[in-house]
MARKOL-917948 format. One record per residue: z, x negated, y of N, C-alpha, C in turn; residue number from 1. Coordinates in nm, 3 decimals. Example, Ala and Ser with C-alpha at 12.3 -4.5 7.8 and 13.67 -1.06 7.14 Angstrom:
BEGIN
<atom <0.780; -1.319; -0.569>; <0.780; -1.230; -0.450>; <0.780; -1.320; -0.330>; 1>
<atom <0.708; -1.285; -0.225>; <0.714; -1.367; -0.106>; <0.787; -1.290; 0.003>; 2>
//
This chain:
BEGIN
<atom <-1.998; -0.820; 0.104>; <-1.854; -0.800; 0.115>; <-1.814; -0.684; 0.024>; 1>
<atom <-1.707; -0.732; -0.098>; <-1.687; -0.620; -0.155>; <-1.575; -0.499; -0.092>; 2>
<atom <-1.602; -0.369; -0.161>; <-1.573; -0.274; -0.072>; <-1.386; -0.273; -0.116>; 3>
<atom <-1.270; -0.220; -0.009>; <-1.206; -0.227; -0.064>; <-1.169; -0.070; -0.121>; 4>
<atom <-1.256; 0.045; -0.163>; <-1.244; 0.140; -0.245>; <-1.308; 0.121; -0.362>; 5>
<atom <-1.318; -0.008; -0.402>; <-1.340; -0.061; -0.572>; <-1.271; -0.083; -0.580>; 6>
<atom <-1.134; -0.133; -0.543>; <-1.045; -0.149; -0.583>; <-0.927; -0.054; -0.659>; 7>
<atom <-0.849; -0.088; -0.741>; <-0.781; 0.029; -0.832>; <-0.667; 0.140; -0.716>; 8>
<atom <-0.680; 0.242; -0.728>; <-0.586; 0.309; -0.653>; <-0.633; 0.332; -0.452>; 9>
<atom <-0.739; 0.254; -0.461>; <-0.790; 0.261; -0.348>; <-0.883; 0.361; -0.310>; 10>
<atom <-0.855; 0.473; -0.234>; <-1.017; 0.586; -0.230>; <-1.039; 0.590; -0.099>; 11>
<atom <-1.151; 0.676; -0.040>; <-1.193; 0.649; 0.092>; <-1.111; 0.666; 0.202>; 12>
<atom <-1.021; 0.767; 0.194>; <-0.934; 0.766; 0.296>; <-0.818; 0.649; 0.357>; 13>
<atom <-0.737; 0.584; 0.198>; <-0.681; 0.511; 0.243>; <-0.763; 0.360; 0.284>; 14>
<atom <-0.881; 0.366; 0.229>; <-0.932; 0.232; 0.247>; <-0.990; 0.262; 0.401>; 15>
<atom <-0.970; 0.365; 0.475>; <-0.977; 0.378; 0.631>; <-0.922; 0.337; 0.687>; 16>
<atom <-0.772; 0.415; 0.649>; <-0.647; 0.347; 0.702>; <-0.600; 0.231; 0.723>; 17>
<atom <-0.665; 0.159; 0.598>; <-0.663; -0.013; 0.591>; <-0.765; -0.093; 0.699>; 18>
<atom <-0.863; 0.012; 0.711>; <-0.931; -0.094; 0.812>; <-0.892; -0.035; 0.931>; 19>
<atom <-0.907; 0.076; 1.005>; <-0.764; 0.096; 1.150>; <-0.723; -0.032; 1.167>; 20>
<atom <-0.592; -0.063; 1.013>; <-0.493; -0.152; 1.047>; <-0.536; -0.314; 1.056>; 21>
<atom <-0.676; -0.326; 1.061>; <-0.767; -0.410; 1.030>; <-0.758; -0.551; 0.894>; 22>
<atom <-0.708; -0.398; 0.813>; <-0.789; -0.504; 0.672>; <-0.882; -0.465; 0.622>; 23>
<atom <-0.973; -0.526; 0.612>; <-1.137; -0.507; 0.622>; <-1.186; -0.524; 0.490>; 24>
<atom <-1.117; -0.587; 0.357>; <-1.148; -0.659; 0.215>; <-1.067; -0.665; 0.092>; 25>
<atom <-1.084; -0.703; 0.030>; <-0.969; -0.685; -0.077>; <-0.908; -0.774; -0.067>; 26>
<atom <-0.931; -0.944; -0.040>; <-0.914; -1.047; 0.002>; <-0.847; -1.039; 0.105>; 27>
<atom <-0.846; -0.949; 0.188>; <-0.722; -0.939; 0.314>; <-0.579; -0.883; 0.282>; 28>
<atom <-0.641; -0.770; 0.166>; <-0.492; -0.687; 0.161>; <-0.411; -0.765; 0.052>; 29>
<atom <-0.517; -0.878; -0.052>; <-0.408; -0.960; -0.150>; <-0.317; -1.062; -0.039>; 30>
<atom <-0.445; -1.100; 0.029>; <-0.321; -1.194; 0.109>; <-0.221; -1.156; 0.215>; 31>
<atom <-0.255; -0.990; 0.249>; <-0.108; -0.988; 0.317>; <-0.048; -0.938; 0.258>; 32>
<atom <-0.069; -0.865; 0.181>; <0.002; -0.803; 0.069>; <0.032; -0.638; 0.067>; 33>
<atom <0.128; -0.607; 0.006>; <0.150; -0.423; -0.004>; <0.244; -0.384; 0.092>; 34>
<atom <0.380; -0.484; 0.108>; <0.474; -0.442; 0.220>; <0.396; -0.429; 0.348>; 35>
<atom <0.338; -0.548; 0.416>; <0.289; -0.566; 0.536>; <0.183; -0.444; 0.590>; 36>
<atom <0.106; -0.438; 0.435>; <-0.020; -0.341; 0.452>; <0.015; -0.190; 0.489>; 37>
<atom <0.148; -0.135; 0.415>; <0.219; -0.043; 0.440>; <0.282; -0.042; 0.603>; 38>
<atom <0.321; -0.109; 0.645>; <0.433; -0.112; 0.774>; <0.306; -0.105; 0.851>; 39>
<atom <0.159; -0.135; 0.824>; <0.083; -0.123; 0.951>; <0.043; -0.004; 0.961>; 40>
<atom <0.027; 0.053; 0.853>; <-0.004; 0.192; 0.799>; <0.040; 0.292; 0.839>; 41>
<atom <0.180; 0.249; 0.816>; <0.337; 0.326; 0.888>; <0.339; 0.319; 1.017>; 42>
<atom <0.279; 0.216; 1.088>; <0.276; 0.199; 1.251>; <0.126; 0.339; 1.267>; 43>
<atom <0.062; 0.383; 1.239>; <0.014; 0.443; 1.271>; <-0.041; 0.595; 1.188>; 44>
<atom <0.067; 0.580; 1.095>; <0.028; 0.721; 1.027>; <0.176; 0.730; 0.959>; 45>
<atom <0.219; 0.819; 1.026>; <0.447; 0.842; 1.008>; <0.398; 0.918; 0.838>; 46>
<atom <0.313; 0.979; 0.807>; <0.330; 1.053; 0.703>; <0.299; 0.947; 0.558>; 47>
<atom <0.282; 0.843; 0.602>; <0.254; 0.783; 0.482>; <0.400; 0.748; 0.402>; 48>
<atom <0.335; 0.789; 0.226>; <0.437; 0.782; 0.179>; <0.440; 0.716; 0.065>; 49>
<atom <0.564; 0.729; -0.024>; <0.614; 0.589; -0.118>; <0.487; 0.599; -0.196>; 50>
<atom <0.424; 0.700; -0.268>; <0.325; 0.671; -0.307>; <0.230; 0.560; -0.289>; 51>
<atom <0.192; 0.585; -0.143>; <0.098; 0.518; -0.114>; <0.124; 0.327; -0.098>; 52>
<atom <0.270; 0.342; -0.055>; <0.270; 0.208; -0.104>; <0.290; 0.193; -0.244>; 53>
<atom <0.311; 0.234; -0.360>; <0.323; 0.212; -0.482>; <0.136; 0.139; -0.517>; 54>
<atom <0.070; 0.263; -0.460>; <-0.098; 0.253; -0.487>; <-0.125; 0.101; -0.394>; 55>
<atom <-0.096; 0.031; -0.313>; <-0.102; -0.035; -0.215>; <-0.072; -0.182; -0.326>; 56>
<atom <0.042; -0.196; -0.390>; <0.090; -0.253; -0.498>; <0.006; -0.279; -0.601>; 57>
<atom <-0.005; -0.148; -0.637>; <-0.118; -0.169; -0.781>; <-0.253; -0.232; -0.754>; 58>
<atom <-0.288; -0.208; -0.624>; <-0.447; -0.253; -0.616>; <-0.381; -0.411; -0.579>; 59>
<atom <-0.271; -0.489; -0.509>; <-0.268; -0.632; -0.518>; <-0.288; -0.679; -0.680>; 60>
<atom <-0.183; -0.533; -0.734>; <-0.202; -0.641; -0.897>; <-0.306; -0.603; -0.989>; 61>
<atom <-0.397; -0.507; -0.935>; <-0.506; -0.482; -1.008>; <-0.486; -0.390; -1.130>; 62>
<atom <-0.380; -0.253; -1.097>; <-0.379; -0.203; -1.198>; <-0.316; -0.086; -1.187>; 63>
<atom <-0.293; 0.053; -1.229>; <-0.300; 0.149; -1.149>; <-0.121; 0.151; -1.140>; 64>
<atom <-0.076; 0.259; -1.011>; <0.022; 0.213; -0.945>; <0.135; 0.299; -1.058>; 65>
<atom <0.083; 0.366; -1.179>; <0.157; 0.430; -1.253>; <0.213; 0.343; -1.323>; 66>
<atom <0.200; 0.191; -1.341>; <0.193; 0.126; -1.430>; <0.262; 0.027; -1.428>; 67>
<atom <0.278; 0.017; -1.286>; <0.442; -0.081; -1.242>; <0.584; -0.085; -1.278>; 68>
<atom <0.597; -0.168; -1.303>; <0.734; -0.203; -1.374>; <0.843; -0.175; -1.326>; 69>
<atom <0.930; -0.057; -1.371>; <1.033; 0.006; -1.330>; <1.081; -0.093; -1.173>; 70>
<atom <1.098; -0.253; -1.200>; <1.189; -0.335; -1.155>; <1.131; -0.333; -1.014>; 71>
<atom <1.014; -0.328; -0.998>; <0.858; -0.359; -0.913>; <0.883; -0.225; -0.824>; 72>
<atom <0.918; -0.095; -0.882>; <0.883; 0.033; -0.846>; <1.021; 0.049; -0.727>; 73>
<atom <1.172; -0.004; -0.785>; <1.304; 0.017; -0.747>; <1.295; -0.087; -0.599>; 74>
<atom <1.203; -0.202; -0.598>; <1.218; -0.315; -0.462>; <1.134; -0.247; -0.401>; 75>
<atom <1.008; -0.192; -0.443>; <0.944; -0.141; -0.306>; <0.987; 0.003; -0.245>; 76>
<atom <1.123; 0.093; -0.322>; <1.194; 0.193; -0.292>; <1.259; 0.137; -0.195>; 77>
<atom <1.301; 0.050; -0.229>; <1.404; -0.020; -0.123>; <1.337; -0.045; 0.025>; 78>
<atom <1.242; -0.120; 0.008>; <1.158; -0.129; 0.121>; <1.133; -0.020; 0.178>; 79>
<atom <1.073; 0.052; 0.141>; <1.021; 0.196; 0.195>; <1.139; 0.197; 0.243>; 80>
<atom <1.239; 0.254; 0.212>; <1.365; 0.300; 0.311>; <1.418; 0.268; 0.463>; 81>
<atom <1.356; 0.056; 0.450>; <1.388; 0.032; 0.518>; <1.278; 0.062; 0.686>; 82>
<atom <1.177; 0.061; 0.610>; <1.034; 0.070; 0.708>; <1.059; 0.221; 0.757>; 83>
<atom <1.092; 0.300; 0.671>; <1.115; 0.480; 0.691>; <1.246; 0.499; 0.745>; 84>
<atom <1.324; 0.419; 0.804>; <1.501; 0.457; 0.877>; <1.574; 0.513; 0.768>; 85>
<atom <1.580; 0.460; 0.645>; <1.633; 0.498; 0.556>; <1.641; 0.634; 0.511>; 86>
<atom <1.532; 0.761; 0.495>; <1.455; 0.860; 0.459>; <1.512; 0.806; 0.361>; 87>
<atom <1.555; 0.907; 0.272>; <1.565; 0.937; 0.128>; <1.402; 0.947; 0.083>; 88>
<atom <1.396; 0.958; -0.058>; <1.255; 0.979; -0.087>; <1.267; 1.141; -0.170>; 89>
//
């Protein structure tokens, strides 16, 4: 089973957090994806932040989370807001 801290943007801590929220693979977090993976994240750790879903993003698309496309960066702002009670960032 590959680990999911091979993955880009992924290091040991958050790939903890991912399994807590029980995603266990890389294959789990493509198929639920970065929103979902975040909101479980968010259900159990309030401090997580836009960052981390940005990094959450990059490892679905395999590429580091600096690297996302303005358009990509502005929908998951949006999201965040909504998962965070509309927190400014």
């Amino acid at each position: 089973m590959e680990s999911l801290s091979k993955m880009q943007n992924i290091g040991d801590m958050l790939e903890q957090k991912l399994k807590e929220v029980g995603i266990e693979t890389p294959g789990d977090l493509k198929r639920i994806g970065s929103k979902e993976a975040f909101k479980r994240i968010r259900g159990i750790d309030t401090t997580a932040c836009i960052n981390m879903l940005y990094a959450l993003e990059g490892a679905v698309e395999g590429k580091r989370w600096h690297y996302l496309s303005e358009e990509k960066k502005q929908n998951l702002k949006e999201f965040y807001k909504t998962v965070c009670d509309g927190k400014d960032l």
